[in-house]
TORGU-689782 format. One record per atom (N, C-alpha, C): atom name; x, y, z; residue in three letters; chain; residue number from 1. Coordinates in steps of 0.2 Angstrom, whole numbers, plus 2048, in hexadecimal, padded with zeros to 3 digits. Atoms other than C-alpha are relative to their C-alpha. Example, Ala and Ser with C-alpha at 12.3 -4.5 7.8 and 13.67 -1.06 7.14 Angstrom:
BEGIN
   atomo    px    py    pz   residuo   cadena   num
       N   804   7FA   800       ALA        A     1
      CA   83E   7EA   827       ALA        A     1
       C   804   806   800       ALA        A     1
       N   7FC   7FA   7FF       SER        A     2
      CA   844   7FB   824       SER        A     2
       C   7FC   805   803       SER        A     2
This chain:
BEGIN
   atomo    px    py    pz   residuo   cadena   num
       N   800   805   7FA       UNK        A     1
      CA   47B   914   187       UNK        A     1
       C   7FF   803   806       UNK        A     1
       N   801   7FD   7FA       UNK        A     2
      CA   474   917   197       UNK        A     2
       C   802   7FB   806       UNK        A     2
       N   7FC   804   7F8       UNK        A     3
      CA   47C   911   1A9       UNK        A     3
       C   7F8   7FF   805       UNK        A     3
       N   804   800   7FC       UNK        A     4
      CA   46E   909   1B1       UNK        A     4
       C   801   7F8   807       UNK        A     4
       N   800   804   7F9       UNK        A     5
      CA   46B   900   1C3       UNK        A     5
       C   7FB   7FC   802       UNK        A     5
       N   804   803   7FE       UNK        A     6
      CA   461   8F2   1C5       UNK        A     6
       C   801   7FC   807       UNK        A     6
       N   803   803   7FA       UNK        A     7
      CA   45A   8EC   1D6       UNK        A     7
       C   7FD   7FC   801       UNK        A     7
       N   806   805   800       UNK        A     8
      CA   451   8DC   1D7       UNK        A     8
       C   805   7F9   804       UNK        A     8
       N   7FC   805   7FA       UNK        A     9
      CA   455   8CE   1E5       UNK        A     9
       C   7FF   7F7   7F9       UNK        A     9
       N   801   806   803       UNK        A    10
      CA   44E   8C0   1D8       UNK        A    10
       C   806   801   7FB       UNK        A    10
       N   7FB   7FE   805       UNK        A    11
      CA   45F   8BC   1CD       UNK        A    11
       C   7FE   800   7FC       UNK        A    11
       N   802   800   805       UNK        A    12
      CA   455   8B4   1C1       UNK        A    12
       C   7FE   808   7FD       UNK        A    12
       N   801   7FA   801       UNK        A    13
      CA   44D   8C6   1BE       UNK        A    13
       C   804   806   7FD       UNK        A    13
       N   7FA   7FD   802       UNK        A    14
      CA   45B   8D0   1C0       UNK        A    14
       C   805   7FF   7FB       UNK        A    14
       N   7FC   803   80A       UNK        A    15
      CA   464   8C7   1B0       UNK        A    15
       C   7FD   800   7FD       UNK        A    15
       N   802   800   805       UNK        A    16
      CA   456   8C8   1A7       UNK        A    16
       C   7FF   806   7FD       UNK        A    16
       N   800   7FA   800       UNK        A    17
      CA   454   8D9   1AB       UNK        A    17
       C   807   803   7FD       UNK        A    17
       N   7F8   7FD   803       UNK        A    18
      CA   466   8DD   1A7       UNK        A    18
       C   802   7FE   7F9       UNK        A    18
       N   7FF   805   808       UNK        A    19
      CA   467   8D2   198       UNK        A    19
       C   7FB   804   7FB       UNK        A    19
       N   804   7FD   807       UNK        A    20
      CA   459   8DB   18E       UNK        A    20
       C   803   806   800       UNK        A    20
       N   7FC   7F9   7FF       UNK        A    21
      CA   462   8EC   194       UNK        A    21
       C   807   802   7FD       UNK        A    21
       N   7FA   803   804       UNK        A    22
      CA   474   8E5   190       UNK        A    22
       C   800   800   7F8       UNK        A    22
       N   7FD   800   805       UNK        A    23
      CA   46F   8E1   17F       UNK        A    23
       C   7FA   807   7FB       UNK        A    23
       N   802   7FC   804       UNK        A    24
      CA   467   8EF   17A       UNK        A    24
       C   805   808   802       UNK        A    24
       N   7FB   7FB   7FF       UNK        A    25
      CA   475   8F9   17F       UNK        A    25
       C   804   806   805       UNK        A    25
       N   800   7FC   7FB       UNK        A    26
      CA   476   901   18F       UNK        A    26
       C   805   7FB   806       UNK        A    26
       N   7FB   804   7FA       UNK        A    27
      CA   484   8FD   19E       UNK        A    27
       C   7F9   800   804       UNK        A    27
       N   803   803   7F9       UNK        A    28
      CA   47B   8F3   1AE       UNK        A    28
       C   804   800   805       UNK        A    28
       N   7FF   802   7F8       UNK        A    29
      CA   47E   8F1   1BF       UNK        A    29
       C   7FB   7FE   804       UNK        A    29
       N   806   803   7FB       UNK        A    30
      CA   474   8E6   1C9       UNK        A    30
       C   803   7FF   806       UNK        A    30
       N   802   800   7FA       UNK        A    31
      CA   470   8E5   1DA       UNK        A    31
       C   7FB   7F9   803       UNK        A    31
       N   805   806   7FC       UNK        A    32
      CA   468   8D4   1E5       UNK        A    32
       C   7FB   804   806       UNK        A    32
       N   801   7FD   7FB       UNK        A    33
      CA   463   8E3   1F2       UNK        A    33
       C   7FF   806   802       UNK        A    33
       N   803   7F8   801       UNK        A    34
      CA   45E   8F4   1F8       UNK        A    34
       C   806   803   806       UNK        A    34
       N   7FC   7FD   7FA       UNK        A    35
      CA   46B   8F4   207       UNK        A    35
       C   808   802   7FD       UNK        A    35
       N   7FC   7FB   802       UNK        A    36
      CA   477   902   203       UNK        A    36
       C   800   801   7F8       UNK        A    36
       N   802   7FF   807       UNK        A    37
      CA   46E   906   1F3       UNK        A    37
       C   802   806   7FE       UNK        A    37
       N   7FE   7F9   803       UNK        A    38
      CA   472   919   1F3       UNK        A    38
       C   807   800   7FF       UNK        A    38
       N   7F6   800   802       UNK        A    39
      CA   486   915   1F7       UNK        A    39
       C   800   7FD   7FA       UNK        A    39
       N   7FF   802   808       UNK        A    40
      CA   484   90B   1E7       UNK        A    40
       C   7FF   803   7F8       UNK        A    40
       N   803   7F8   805       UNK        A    41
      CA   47A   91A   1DD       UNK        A    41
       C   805   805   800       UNK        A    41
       N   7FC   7FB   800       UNK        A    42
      CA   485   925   1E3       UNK        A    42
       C   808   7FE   7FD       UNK        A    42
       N   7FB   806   803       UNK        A    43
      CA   495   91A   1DC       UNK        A    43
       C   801   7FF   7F9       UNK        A    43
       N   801   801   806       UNK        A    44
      CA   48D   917   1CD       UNK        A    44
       C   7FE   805   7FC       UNK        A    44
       N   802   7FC   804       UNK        A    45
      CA   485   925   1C8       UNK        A    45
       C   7FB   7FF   7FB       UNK        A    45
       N   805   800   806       UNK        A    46
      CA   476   91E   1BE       UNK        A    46
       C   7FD   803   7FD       UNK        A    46
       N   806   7FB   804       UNK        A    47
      CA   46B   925   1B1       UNK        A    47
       C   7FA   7FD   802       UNK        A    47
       N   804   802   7FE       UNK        A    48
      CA   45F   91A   1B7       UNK        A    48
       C   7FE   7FB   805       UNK        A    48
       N   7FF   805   7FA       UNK        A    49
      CA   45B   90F   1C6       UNK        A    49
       C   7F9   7FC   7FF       UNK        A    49
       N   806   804   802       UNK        A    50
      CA   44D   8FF   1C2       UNK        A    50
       C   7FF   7FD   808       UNK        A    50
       N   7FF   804   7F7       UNK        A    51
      CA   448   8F8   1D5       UNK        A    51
       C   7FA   7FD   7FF       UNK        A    51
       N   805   806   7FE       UNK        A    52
      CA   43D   8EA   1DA       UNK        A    52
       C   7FE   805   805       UNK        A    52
       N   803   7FB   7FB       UNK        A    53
      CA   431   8EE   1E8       UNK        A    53
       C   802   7F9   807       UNK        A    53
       N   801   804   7FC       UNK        A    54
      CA   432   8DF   1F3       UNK        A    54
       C   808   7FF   803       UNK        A    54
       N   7FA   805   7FC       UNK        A    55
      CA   443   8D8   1FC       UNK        A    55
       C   7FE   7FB   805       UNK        A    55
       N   801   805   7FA       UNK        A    56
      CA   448   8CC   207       UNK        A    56
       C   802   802   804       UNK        A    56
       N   800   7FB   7FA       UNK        A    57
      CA   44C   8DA   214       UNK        A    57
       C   7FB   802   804       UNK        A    57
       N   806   7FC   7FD       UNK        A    58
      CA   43C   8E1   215       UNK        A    58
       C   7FC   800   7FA       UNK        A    58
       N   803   802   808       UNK        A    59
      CA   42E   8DF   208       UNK        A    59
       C   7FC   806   7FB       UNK        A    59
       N   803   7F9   803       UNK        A    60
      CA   42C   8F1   206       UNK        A    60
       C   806   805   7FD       UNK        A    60
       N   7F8   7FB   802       UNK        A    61
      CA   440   8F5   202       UNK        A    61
       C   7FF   803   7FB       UNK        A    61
       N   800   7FE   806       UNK        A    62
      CA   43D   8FA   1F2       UNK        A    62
       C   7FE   808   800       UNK        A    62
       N   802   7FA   7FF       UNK        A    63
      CA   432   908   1F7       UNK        A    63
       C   804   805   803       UNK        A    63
       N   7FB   7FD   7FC       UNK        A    64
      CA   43D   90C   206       UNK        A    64
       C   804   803   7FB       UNK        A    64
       N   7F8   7FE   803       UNK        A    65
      CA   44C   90D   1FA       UNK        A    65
       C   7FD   806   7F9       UNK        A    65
       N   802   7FC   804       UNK        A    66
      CA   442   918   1ED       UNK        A    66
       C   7FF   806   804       UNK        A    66
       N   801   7FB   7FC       UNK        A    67
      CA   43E   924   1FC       UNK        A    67
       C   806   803   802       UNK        A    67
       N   7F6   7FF   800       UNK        A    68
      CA   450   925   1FF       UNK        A    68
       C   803   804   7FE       UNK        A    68
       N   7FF   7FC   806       UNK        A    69
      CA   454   928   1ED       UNK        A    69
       C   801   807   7FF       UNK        A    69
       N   803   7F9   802       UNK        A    70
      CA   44A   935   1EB       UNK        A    70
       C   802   806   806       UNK        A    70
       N   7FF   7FE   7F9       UNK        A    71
      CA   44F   93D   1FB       UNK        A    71
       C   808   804   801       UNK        A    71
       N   7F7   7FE   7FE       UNK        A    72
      CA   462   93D   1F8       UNK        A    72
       C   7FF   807   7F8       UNK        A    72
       N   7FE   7F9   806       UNK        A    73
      CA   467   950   1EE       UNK        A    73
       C   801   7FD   7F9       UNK        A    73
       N   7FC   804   805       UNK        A    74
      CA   471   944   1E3       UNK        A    74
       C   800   7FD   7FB       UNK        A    74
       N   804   807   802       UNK        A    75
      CA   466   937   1DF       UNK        A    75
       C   7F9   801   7FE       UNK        A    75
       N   805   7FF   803       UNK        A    76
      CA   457   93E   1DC       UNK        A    76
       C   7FD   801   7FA       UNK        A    76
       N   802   802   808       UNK        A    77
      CA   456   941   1CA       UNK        A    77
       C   801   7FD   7FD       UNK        A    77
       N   800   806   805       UNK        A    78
      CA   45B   931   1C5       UNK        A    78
       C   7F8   7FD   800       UNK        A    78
       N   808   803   7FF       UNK        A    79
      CA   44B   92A   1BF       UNK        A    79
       C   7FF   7F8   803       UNK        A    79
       N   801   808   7FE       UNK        A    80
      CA   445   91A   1C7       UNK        A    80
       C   7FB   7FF   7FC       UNK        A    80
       N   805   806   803       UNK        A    81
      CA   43A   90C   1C0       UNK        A    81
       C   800   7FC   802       UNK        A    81
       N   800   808   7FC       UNK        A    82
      CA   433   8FF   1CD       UNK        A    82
       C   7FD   7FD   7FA       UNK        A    82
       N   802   808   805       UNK        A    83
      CA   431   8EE   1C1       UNK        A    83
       C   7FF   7FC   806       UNK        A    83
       N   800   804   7FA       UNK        A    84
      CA   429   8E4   1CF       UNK        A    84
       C   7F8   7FB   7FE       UNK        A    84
       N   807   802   800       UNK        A    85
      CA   41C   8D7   1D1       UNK        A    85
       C   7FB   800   806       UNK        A    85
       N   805   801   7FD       UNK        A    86
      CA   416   8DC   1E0       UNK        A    86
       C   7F9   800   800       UNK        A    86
       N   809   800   7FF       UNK        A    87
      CA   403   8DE   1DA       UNK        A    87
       C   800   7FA   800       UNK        A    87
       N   803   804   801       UNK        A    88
      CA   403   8CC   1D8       UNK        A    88
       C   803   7FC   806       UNK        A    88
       N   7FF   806   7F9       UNK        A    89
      CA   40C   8C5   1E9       UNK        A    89
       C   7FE   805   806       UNK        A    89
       N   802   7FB   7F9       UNK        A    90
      CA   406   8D3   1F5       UNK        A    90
       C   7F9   7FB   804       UNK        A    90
       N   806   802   7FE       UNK        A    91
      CA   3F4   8CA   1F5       UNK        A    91
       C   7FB   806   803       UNK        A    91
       N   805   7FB   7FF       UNK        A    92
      CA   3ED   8DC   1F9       UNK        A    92
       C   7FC   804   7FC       UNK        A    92
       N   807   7FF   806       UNK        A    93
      CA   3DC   8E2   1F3       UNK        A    93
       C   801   804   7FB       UNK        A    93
       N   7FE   7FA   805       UNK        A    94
      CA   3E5   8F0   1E8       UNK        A    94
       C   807   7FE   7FD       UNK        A    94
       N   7FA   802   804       UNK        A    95
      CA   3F2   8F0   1DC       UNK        A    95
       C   805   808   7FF       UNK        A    95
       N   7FE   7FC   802       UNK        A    96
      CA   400   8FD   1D9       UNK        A    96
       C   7FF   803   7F8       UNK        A    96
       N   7FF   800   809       UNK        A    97
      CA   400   906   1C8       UNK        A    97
       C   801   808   803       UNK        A    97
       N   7FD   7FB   804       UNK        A    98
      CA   407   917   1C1       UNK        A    98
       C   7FC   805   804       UNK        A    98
       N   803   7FA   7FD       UNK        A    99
      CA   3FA   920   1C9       UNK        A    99
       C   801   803   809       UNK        A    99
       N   7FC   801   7F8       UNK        A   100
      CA   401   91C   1DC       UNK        A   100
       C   805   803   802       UNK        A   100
       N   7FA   7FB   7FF       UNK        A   101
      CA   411   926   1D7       UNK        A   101
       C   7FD   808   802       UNK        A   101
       N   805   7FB   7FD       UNK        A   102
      CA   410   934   1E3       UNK        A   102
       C   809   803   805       UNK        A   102
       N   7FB   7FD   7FB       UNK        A   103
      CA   420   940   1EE       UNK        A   103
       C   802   7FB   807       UNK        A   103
       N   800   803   7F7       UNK        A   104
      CA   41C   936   1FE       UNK        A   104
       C   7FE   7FA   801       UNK        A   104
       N   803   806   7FE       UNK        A   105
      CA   415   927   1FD       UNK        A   105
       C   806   7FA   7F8       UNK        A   105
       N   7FA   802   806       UNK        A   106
      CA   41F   91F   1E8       UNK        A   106
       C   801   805   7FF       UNK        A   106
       N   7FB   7F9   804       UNK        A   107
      CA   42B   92D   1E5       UNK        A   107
       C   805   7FE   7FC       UNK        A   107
       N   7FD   805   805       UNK        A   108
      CA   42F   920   1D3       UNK        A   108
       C   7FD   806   7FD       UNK        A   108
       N   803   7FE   805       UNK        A   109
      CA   42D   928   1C2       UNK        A   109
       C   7FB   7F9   7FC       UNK        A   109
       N   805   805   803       UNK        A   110
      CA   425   919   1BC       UNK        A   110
       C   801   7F8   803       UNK        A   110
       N   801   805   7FE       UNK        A   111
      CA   41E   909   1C0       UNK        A   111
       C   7FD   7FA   7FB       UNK        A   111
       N   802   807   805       UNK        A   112
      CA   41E   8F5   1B6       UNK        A   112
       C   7FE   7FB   805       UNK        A   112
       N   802   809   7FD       UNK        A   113
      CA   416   8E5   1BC       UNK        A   113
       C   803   7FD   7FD       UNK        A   113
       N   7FF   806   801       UNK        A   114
      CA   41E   8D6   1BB       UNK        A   114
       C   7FD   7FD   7FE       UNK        A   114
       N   7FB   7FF   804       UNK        A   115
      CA   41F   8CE   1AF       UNK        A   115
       C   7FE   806   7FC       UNK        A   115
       N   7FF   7FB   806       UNK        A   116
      CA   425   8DA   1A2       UNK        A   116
       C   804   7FE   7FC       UNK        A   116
       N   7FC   803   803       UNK        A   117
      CA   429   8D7   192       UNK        A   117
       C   806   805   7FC       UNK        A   117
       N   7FC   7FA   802       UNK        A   118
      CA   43A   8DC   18A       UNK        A   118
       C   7FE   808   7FD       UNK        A   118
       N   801   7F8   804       UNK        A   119
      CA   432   8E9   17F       UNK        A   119
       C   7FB   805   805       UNK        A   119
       N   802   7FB   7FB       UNK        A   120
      CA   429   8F1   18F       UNK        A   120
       C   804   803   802       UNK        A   120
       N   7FA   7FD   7FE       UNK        A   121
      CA   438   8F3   198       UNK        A   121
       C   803   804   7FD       UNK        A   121
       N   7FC   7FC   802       UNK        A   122
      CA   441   8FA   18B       UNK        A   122
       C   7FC   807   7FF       UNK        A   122
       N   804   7FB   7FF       UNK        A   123
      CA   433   907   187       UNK        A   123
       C   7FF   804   805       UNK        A   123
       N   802   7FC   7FA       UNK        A   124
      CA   432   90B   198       UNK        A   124
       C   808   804   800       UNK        A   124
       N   7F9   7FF   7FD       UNK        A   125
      CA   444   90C   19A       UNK        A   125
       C   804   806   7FA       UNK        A   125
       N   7FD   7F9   800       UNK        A   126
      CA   448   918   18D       UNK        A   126
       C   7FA   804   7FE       UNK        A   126
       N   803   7F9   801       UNK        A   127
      CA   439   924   18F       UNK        A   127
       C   803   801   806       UNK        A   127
       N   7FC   7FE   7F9       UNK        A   128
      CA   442   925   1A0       UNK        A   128
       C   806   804   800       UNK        A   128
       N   7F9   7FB   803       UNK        A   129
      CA   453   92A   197       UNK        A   129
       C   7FE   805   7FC       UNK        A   129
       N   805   7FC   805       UNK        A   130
      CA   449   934   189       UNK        A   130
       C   803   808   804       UNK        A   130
       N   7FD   7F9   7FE       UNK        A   131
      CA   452   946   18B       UNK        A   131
       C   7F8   805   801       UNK        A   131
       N   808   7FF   7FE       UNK        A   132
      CA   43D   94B   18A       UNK        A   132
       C   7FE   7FF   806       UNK        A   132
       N   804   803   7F9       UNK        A   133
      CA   437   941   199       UNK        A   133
       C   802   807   804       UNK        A   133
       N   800   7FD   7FA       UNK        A   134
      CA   433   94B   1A9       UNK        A   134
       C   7FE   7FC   806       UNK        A   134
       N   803   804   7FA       UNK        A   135
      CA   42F   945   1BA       UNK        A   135
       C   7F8   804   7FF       UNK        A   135
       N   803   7FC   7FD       UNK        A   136
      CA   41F   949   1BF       UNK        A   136
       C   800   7FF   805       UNK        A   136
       N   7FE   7FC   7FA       UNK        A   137
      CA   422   94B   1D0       UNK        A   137
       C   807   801   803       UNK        A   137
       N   7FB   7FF   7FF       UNK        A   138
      CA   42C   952   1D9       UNK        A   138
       C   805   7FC   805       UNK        A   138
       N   7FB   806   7FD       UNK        A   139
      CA   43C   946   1DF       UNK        A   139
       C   805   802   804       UNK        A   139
       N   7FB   7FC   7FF       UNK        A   140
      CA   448   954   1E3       UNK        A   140
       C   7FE   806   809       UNK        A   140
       N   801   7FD   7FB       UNK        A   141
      CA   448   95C   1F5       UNK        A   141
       C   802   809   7FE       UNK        A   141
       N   7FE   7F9   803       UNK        A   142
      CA   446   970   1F1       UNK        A   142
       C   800   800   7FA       UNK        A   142
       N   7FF   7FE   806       UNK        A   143
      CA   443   96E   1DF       UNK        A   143
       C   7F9   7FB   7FD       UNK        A   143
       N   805   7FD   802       UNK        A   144
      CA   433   971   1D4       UNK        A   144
       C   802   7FA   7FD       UNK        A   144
       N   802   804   805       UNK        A   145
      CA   42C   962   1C8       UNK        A   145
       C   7FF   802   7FB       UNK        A   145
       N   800   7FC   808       UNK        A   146
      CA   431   965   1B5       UNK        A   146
       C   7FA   7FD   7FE       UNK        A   146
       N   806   800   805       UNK        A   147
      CA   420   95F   1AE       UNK        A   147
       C   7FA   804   803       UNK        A   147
């Protein structure tokens, strides 16, 4: 059982997110918000943190709050995984995908479109736990990328 943090402003989402996660066995903790997301991480201590990308703070918090993440000594090797639907409400000629994860611009181990079906999410969610998994990049300030 893994402790994981979901982030997402839609509740609809966030329950359903936590519900496939609940019953396949892992503690939850959600989030409506990205504001005081690290006090929350660091609190919590998760194995893993699931973030939207969009809020209604700002339509790019997700990213922000992943730049953060990644940033804090603490926090940084929790793995993240945005589940968002931004490719389909941005309305911009491009679409994010897996290949966008990058130190400085998505500093996330992996990236799902919305919708996603349960058996994505879990797939995703425990190659993320998966004692194998590595990042590829690096998320760690002063520390080398295990793949």
């Amino acid at each position: 059982m893994a402790k994981i943090l979901v982030v997402d402003n839609d509740s609809a989402h966030r329950e359903e997110i936590a519900g496939i996660l609940r019953d396949s066995g892992h503690a939850v903790e959600a989030r409506e918000d990205t504001v005081g997301l690290a006090d929350a991480a660091h609190t919590l201590s998760p194995d893993l943190i699931i973030l939207d990308i969009h809020f209604p703070e700002h339509p790019h918090a997700g990213i922000e709050a992943a730049r953060d993440l990644s940033a804090d000594p603490q926090l940084c090797q929790v793995p993240i995984l945005v589940l968002s639907a931004f490719n389909q409400e941005s309305g911009l000629p491009f679409r994010l995908t897996e290949a966008d994860i990058s130190e400085d611009f998505l500093p996330i181990d992996s990236f799902l479109d919305k919708p996603a079906t349960s058996a994505q999410i879990l797939e995703r969610v425990e190659t993320l736990l998966s004692p194998e998994w590595r990042p590829r990049i690096q998320r760690c300030p002063g520390r080398e990328p295990c793949a």
